[in-house]
C-alpha positions in Angstrom: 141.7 102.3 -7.5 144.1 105.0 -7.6 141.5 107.5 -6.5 141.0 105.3 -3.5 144.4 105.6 -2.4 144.2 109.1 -3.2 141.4 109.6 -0.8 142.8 107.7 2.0 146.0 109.9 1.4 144.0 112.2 1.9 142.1 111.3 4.6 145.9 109.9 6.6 147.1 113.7 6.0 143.7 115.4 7.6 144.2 113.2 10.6 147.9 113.4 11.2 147.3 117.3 11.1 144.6 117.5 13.7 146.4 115.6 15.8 149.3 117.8 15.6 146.9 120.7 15.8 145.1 118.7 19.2 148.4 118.0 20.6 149.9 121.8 19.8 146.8 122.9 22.1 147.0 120.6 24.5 151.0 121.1 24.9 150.1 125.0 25.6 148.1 123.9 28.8 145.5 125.6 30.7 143.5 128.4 29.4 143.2 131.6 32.0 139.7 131.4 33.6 137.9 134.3 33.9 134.4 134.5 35.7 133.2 138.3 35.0 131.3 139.8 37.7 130.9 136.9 40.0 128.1 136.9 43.0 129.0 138.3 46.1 128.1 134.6 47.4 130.3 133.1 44.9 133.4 135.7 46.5 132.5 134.5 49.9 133.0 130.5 49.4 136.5 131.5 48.0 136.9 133.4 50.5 138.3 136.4 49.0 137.6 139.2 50.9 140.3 137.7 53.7 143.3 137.8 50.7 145.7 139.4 50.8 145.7 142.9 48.1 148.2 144.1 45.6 148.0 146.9 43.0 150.2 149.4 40.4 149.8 151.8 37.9 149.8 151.6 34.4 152.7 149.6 33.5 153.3 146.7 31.3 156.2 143.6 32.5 156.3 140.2 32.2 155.2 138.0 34.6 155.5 134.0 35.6 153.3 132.3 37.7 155.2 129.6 39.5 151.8 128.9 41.6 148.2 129.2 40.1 146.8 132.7 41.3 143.1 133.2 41.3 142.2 137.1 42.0 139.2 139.4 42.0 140.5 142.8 41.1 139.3 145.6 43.0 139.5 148.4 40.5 141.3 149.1 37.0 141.7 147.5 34.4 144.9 144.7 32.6 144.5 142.9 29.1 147.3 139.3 30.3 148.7 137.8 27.1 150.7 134.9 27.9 153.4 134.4 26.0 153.4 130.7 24.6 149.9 131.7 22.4 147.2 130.8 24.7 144.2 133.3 24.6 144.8 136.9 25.9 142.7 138.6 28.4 141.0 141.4 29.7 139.7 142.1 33.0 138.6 144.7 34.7 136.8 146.0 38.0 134.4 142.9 39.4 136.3 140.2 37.5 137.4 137.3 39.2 140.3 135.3 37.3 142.2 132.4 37.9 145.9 131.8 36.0 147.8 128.8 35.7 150.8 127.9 36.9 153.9 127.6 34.7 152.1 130.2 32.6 154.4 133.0 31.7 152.8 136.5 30.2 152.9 140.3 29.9 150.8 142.3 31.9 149.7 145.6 30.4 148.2 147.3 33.3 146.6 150.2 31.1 144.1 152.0 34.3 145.8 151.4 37.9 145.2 148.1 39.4 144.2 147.1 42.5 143.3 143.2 43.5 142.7 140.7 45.7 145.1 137.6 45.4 145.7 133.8 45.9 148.5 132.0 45.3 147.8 127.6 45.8 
């Protein structure tokens, strides 16, 4: 008897821990989306080639996206670590990526970027 109530202790703690561990990664929201070296037909439909372009050299600075961005970069390379413990990133020439909004990161640009952009 008291080993039955020691399992279901047991088995009351596991739960009430994943759902605080489900509910921590839900709370972060969105992961960024990253589609590496997308078709040029794929480009097209989103039509990035008409987007507007933005770029820098190496730097690092924070960043928040009040909008979601999608871009395609162009050349160079950025690893984007957001700040609230969703997954980092790193893209790089021929990577497409899309990043949420309310999502505030660092940007370390570490080879000079250039990019088409989105913002919706």
């Amino acid at each position: 008897m008291a080993s039955t109530r020691l399992v279901l202790a047991i088995l009351s703690i596991s739960l009430l821990v994943c759902t605080v561990n489900a509910f921590s990664m839900s709370a972060k929201g969105p992961q960024i989306e990253v589609v590496s070296q997308p078709s040029k037909d794929f480009l097209e439909k989103k039509g990035v080639f008409s987007w507007g372009t933005w770029g820098c050299e190496a730097s690092k600075f924070p960043w928040t996206y009040d909008s979601t961005e999608s871009c395609y970069i162009l050349k160079g390379k950025v690893t984007v670590t957001p700040s609230d413990g969703r997954d980092a990133v790193t893209i790089g020439e021929g990577d497409f990526a899309t990043f949420p909004a309310g999502m505030s990161c660092t940007w370390d640009v570490t080879e000079a970027i250039h990019k088409h952009f989105c913002f919706f």
